[in-house]
mmCIF file as gemmi writes it, N, C-alpha and C atoms, coordinates in Angstrom:
data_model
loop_
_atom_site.group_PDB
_atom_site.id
_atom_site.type_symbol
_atom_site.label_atom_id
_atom_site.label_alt_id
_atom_site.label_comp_id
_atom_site.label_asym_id
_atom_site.label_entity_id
_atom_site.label_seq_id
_atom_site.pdbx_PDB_ins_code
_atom_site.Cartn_x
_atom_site.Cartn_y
_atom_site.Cartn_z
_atom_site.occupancy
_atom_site.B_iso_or_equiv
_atom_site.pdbx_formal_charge
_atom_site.auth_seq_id
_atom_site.auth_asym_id
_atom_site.pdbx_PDB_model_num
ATOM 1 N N . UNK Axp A 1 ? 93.077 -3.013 221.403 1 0 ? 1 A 1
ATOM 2 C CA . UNK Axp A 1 ? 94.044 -2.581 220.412 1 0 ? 1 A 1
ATOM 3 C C . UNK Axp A 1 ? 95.382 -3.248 220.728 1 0 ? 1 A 1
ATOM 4 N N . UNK Axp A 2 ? 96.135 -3.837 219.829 1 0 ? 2 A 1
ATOM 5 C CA . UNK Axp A 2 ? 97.27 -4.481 219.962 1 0 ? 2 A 1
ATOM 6 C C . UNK Axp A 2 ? 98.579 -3.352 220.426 1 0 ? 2 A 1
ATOM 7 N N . UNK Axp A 3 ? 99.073 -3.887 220.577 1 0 ? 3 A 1
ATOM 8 C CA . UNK Axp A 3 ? 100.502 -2.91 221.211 1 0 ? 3 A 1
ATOM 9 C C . UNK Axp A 3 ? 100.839 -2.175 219.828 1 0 ? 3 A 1
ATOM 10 N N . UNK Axp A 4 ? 101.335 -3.642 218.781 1 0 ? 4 A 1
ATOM 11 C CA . UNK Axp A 4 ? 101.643 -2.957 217.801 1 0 ? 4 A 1
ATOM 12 C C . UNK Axp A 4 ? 100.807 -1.535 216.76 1 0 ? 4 A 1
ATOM 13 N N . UNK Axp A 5 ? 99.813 -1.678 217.309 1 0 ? 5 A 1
ATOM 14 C CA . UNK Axp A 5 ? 98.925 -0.988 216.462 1 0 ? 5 A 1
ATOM 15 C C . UNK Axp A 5 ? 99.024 0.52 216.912 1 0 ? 5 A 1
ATOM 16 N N . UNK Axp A 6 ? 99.227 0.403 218.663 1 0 ? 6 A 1
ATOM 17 C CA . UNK Axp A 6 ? 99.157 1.254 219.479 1 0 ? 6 A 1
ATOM 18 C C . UNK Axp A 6 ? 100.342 2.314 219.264 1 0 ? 6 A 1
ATOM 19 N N . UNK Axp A 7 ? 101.989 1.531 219.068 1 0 ? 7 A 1
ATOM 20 C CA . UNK Axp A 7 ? 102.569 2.246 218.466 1 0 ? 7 A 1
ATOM 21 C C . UNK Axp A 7 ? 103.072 2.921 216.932 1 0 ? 7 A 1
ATOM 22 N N . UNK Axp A 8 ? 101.775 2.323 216.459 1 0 ? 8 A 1
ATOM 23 C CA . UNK Axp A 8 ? 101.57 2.85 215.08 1 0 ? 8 A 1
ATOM 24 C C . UNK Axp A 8 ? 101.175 4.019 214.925 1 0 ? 8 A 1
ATOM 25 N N . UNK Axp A 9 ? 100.16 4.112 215.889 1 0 ? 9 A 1
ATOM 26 C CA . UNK Axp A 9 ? 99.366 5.309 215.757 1 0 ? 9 A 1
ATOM 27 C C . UNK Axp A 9 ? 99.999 6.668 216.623 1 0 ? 9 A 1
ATOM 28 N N . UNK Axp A 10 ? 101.048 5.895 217.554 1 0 ? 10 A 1
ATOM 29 C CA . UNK Axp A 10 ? 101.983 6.749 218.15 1 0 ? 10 A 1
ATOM 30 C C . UNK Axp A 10 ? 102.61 7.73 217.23 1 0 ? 10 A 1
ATOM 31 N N . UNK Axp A 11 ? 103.261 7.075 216.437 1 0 ? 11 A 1
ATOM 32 C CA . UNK Axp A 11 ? 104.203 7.234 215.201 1 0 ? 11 A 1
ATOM 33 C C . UNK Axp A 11 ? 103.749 8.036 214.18 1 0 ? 11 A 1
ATOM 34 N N . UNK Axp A 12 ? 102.355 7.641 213.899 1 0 ? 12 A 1
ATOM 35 C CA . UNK Axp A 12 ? 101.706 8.268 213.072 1 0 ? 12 A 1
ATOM 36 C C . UNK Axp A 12 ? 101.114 9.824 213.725 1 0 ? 12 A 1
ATOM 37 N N . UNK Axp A 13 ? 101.152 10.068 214.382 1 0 ? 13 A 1
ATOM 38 C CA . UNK Axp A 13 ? 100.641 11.371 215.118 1 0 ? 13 A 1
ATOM 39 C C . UNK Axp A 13 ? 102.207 12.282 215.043 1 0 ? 13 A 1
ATOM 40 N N . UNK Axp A 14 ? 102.825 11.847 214.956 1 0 ? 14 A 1
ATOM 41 C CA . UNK Axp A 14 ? 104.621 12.349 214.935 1 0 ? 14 A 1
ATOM 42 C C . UNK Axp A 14 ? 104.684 12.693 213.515 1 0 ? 14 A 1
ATOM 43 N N . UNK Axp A 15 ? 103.95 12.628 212.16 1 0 ? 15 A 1
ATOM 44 C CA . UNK Axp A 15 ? 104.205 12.981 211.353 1 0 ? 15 A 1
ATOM 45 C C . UNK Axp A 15 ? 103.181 14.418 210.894 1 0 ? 15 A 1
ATOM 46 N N . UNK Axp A 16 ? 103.881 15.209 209.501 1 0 ? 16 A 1
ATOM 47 C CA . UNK Axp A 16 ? 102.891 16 210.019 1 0 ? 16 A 1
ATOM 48 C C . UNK Axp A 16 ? 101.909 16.53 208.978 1 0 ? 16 A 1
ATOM 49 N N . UNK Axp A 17 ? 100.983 17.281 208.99 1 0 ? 17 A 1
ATOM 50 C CA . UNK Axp A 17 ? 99.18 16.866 208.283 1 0 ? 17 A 1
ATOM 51 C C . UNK Axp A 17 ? 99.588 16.206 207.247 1 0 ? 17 A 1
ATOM 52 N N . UNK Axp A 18 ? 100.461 17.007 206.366 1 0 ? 18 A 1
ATOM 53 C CA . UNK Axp A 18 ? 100.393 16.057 205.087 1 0 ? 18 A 1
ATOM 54 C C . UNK Axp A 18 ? 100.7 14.903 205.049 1 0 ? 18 A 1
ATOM 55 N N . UNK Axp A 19 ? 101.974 13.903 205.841 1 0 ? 19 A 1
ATOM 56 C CA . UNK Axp A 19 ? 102.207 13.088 205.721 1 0 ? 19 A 1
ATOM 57 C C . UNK Axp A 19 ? 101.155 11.996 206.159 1 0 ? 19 A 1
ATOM 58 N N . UNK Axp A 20 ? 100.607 12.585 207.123 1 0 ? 20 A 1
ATOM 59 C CA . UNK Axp A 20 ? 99.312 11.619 208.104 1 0 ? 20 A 1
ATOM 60 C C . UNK Axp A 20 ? 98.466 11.361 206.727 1 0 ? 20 A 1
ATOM 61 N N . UNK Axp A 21 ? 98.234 12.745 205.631 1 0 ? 21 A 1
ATOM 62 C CA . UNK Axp A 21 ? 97.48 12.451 204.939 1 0 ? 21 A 1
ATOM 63 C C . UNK Axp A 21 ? 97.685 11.687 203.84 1 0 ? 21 A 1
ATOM 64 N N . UNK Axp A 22 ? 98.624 11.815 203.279 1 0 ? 22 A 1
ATOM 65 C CA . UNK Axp A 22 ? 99.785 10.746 202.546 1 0 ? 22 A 1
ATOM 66 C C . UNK Axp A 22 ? 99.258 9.245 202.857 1 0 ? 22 A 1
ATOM 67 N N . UNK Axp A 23 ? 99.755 8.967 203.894 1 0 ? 23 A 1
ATOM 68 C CA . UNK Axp A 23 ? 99.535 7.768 205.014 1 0 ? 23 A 1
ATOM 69 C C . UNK Axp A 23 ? 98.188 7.124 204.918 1 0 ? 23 A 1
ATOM 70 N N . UNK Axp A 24 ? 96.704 8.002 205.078 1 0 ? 24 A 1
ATOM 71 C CA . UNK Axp A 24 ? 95.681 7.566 205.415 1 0 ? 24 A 1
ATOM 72 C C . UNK Axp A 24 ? 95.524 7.45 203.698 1 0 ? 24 A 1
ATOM 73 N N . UNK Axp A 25 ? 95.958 8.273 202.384 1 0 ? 25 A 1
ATOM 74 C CA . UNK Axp A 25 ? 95.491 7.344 201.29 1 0 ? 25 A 1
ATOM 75 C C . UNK Axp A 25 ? 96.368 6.356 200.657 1 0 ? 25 A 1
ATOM 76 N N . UNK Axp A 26 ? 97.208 6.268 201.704 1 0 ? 26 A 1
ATOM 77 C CA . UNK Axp A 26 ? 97.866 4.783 201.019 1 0 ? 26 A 1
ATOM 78 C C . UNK Axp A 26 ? 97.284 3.843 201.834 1 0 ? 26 A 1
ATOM 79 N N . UNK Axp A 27 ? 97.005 3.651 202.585 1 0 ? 27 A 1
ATOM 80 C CA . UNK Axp A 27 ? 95.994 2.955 203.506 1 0 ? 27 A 1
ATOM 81 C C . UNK Axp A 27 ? 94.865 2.579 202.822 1 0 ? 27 A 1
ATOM 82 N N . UNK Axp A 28 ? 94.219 3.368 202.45 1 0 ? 28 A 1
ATOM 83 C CA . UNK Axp A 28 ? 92.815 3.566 201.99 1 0 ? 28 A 1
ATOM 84 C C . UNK Axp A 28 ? 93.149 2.822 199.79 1 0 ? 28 A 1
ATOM 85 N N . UNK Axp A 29 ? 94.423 3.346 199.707 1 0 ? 29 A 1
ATOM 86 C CA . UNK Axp A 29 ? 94.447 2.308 198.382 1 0 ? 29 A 1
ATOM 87 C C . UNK Axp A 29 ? 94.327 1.054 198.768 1 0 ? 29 A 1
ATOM 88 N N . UNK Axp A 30 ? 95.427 0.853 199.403 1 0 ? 30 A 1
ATOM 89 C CA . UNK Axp A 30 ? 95.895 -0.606 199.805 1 0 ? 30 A 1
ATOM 90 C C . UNK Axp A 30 ? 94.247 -1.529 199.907 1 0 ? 30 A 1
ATOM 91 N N . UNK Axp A 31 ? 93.573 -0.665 200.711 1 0 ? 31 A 1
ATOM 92 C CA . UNK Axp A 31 ? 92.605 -1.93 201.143 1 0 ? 31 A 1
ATOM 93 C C . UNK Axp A 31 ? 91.584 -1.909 199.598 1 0 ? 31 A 1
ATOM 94 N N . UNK Axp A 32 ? 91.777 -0.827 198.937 1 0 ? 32 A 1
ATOM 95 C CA . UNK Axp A 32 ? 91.014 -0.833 197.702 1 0 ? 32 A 1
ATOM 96 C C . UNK Axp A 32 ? 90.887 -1.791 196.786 1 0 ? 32 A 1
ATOM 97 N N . UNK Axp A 33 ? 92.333 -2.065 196.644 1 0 ? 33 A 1
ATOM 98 C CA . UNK Axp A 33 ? 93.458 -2.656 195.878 1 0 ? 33 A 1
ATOM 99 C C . UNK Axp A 33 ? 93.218 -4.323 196.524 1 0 ? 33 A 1
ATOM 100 N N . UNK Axp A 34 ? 92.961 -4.9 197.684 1 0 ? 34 A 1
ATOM 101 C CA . UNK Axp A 34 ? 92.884 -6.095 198.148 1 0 ? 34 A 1
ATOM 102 C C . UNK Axp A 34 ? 91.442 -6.55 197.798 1 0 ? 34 A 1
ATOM 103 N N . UNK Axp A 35 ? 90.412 -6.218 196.954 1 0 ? 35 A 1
ATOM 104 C CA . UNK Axp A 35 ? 89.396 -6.512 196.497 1 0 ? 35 A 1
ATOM 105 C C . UNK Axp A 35 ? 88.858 -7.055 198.087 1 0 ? 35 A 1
ATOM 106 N N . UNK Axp A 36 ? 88.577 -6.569 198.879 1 0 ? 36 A 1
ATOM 107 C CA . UNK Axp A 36 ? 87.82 -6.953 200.072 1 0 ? 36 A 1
ATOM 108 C C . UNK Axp A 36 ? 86.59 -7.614 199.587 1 0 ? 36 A 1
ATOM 109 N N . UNK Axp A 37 ? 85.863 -8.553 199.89 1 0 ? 37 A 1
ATOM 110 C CA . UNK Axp A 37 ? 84.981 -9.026 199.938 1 0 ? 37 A 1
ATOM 111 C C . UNK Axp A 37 ? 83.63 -8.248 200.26 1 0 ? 37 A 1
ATOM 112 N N . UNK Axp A 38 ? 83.797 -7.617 201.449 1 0 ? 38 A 1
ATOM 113 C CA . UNK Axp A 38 ? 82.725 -6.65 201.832 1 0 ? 38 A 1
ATOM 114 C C . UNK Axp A 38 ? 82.758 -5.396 200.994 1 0 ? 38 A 1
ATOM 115 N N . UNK Axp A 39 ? 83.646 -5.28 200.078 1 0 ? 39 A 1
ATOM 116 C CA . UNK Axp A 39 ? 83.854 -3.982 198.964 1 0 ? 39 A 1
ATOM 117 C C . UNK Axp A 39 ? 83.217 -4.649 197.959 1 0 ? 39 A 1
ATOM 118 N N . UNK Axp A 40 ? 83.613 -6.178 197.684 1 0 ? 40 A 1
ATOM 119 C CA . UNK Axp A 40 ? 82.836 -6.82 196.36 1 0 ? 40 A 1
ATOM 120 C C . UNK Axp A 40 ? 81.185 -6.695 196.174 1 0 ? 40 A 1
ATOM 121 N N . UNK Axp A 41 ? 81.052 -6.988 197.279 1 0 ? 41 A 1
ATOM 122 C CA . UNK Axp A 41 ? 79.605 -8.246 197.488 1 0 ? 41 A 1
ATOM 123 C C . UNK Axp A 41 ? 78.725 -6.808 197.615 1 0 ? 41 A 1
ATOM 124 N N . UNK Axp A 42 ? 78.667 -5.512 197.196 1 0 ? 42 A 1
ATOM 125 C CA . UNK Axp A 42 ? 77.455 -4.669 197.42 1 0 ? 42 A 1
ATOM 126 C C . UNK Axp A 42 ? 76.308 -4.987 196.698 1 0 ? 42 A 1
ATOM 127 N N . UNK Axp A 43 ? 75.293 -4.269 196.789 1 0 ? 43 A 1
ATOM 128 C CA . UNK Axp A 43 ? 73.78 -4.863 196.162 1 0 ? 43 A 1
ATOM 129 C C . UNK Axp A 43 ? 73.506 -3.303 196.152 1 0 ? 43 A 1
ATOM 130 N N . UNK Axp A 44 ? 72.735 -3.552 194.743 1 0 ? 44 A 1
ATOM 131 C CA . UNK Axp A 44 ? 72.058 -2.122 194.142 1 0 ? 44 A 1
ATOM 132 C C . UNK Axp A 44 ? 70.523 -2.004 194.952 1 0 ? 44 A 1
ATOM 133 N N . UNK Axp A 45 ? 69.958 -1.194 195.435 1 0 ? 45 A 1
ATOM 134 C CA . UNK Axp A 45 ? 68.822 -0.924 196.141 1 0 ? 45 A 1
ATOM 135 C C . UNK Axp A 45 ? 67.7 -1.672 195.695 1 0 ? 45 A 1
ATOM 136 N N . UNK Axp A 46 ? 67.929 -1.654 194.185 1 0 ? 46 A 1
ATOM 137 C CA . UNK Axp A 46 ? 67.004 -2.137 193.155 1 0 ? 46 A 1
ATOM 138 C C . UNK Axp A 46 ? 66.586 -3.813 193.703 1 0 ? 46 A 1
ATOM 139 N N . UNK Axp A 47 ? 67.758 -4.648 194.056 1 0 ? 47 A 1
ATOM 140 C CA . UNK Axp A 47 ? 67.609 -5.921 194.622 1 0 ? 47 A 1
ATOM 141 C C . UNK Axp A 47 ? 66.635 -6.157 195.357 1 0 ? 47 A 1
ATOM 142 N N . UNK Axp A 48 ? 66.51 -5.163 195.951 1 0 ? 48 A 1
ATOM 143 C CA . UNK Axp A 48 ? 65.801 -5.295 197.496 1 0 ? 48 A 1
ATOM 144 C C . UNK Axp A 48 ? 64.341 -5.369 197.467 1 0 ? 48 A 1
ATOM 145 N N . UNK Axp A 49 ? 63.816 -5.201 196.007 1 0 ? 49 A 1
ATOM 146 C CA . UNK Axp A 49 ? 62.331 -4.574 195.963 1 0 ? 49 A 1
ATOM 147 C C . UNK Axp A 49 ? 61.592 -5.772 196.19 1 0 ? 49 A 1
ATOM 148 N N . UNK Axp A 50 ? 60.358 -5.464 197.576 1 0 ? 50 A 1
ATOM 149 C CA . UNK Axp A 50 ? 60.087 -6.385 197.718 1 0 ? 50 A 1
ATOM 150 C C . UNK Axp A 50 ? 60.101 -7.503 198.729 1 0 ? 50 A 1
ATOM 151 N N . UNK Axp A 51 ? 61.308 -6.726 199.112 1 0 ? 51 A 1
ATOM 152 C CA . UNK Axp A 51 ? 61.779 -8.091 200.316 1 0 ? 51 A 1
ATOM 153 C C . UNK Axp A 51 ? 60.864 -7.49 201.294 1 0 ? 51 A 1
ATOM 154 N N . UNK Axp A 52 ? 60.885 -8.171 202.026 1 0 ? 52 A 1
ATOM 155 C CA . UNK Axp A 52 ? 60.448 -7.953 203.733 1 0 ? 52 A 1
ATOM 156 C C . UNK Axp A 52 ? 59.127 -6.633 203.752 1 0 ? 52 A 1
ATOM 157 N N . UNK Axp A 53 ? 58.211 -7.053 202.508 1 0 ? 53 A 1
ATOM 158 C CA . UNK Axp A 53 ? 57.197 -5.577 202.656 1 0 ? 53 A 1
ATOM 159 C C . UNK Axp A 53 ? 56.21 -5.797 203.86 1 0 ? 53 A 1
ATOM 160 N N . UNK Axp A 54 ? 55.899 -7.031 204.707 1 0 ? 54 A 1
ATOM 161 C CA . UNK Axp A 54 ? 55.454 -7.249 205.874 1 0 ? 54 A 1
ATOM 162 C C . UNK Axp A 54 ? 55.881 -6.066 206.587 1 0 ? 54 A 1
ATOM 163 N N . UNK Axp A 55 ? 57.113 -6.122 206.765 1 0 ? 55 A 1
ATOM 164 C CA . UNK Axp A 55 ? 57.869 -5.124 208.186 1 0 ? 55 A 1
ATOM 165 C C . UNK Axp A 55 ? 56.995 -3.691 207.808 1 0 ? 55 A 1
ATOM 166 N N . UNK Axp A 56 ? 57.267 -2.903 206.739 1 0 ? 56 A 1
ATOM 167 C CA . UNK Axp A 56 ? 56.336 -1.795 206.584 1 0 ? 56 A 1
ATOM 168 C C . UNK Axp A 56 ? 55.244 -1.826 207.105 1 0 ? 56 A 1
ATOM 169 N N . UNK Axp A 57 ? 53.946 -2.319 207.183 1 0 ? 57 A 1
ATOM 170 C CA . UNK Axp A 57 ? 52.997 -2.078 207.686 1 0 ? 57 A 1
ATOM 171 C C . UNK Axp A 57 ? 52.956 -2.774 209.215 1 0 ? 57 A 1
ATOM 172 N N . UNK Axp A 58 ? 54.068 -3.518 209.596 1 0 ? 58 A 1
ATOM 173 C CA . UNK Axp A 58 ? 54.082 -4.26 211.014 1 0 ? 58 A 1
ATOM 174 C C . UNK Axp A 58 ? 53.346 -4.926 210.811 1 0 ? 58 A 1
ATOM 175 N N . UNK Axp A 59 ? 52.708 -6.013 210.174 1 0 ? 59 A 1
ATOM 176 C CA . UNK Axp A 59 ? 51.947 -7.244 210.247 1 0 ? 59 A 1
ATOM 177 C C . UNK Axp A 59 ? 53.15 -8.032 210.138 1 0 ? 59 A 1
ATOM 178 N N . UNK Axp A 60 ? 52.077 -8.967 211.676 1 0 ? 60 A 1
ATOM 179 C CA . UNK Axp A 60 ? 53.098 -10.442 212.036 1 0 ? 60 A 1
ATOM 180 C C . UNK Axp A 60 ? 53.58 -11.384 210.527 1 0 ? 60 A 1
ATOM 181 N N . UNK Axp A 61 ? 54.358 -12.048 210.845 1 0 ? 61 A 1
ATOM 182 C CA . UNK Axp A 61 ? 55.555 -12.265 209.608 1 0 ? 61 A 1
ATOM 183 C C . UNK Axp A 61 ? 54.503 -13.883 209.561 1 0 ? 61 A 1
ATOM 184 N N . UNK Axp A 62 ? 53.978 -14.436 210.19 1 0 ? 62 A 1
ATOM 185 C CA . UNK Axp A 62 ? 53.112 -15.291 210.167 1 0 ? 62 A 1
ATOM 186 C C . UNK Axp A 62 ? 51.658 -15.134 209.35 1 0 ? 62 A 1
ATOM 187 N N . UNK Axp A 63 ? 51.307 -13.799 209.746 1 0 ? 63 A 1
ATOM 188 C CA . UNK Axp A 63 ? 49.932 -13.58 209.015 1 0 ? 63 A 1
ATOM 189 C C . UNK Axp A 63 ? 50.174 -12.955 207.664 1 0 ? 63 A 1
ATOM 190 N N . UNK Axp A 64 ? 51.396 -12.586 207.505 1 0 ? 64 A 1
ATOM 191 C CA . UNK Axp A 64 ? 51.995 -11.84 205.869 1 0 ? 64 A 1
ATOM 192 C C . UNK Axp A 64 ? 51.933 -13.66 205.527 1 0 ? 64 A 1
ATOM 193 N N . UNK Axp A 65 ? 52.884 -14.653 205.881 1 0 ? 65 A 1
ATOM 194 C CA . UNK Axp A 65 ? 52.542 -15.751 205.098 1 0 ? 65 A 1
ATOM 195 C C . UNK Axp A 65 ? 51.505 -16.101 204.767 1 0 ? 65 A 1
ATOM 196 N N . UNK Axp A 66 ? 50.68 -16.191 206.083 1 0 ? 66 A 1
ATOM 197 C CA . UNK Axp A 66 ? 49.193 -16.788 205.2 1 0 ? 66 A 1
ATOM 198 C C . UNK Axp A 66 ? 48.419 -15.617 204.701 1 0 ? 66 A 1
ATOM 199 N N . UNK Axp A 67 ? 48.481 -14.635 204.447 1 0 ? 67 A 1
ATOM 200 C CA . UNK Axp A 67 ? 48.124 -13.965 203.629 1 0 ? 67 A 1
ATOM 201 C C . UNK Axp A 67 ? 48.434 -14.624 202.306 1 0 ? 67 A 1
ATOM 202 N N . UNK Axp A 68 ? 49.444 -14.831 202.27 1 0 ? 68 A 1
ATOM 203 C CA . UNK Axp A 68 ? 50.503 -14.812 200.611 1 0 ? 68 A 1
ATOM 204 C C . UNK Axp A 68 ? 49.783 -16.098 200.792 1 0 ? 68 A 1
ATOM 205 N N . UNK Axp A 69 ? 50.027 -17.417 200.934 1 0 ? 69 A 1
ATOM 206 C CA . UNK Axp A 69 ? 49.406 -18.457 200.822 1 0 ? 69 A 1
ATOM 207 C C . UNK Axp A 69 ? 47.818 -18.506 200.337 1 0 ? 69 A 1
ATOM 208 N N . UNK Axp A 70 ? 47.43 -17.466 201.185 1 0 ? 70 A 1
ATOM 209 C CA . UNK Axp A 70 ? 45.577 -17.139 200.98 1 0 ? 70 A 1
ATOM 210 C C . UNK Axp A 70 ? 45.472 -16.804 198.828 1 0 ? 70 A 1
ATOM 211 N N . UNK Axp A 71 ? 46.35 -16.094 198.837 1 0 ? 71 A 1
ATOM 212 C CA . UNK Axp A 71 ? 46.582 -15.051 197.402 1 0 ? 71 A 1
ATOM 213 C C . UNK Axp A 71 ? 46.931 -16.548 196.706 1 0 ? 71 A 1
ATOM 214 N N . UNK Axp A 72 ? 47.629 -17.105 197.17 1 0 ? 72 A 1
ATOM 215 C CA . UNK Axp A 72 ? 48.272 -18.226 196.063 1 0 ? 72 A 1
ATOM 216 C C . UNK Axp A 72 ? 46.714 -19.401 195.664 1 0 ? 72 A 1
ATOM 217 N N . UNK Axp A 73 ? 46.338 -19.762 197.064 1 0 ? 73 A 1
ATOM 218 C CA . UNK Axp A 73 ? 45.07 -20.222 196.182 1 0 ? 73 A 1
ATOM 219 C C . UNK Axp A 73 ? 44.176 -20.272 196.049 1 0 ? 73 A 1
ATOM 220 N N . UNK Axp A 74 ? 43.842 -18.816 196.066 1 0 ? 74 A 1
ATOM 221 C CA . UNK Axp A 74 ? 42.699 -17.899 194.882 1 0 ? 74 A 1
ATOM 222 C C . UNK Axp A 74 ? 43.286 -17.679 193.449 1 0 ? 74 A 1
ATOM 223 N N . UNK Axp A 75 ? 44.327 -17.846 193.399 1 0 ? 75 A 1
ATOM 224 C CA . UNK Axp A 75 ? 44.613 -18.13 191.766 1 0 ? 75 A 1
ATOM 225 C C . UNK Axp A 75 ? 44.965 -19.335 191.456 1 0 ? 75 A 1
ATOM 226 N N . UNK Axp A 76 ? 45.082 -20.423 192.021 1 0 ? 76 A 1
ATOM 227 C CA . UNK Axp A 76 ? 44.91 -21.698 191.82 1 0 ? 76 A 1
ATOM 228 C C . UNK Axp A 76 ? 43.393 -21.645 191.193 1 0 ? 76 A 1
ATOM 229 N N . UNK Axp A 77 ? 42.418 -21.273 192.362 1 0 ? 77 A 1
ATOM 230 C CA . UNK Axp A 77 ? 41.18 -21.982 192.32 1 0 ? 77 A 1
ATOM 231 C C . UNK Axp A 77 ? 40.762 -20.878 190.652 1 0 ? 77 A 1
ATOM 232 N N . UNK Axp A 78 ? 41.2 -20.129 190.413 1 0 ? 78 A 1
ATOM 233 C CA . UNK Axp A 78 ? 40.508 -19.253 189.273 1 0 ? 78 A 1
ATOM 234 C C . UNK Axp A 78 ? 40.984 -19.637 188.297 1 0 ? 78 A 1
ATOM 235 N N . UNK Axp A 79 ? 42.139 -19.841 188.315 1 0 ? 79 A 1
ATOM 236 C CA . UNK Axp A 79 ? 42.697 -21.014 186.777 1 0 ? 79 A 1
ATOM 237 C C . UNK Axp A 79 ? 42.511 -22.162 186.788 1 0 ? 79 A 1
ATOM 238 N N . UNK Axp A 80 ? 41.73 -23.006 187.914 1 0 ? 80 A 1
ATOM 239 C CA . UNK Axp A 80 ? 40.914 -23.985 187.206 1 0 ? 80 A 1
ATOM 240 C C . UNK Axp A 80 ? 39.524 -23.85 187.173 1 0 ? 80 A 1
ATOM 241 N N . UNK Axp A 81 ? 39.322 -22.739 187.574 1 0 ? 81 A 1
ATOM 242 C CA . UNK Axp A 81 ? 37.328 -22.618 186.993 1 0 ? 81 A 1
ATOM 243 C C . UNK Axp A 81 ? 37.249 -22.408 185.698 1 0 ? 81 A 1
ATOM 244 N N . UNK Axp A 82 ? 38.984 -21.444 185.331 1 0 ? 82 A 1
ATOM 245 C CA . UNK Axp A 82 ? 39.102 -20.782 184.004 1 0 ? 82 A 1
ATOM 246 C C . UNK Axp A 82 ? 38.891 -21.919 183.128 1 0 ? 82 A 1
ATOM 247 N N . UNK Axp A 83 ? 39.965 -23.431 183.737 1 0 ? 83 A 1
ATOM 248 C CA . UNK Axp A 83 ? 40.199 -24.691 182.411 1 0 ? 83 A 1
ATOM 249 C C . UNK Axp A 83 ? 39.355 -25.478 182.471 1 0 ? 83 A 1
């Protein structure tokens, strides 16, 4: 923790509930208000569907590929028996 920070929080303990509380939502605008990046960039759960379904059952991340590879051409080979 920086010095300065150190006597911030000095300072800030010297004021009293309400003002601390005052304090912590102007704080809490401020960084609202600076469009943070890590405030921007969230992802709806919905994104996620899908990803990483290997990890659920713990199969090696190697044998989930060739699995998926295995799946890919058995429908190769069935759409050209189909044409």
């Amino acid at each position: 923790m920086s010095l300065s920070l150190k006597e911030l929080l000095k300072q800030a303990g010297q004021l009293t509930k309400e003002e601390q509380l005052e304090l912590i939502s102007c704080i809490a605008d401020g960084l609202r208000s600076n469009n943070s990046p890590s405030l921007e960039n969230k992802h709806t759960i919905t994104e996620f569907r899908g990803v990483a379904k290997n990890l659920l059952n713990e199969i090696d991340a190697t044998e989930y590929v060739n699995s998926l590879r295995g799946e890919w051409e058995e429908r190769e080979n069935k759409l050209r028996e189909g044409l």
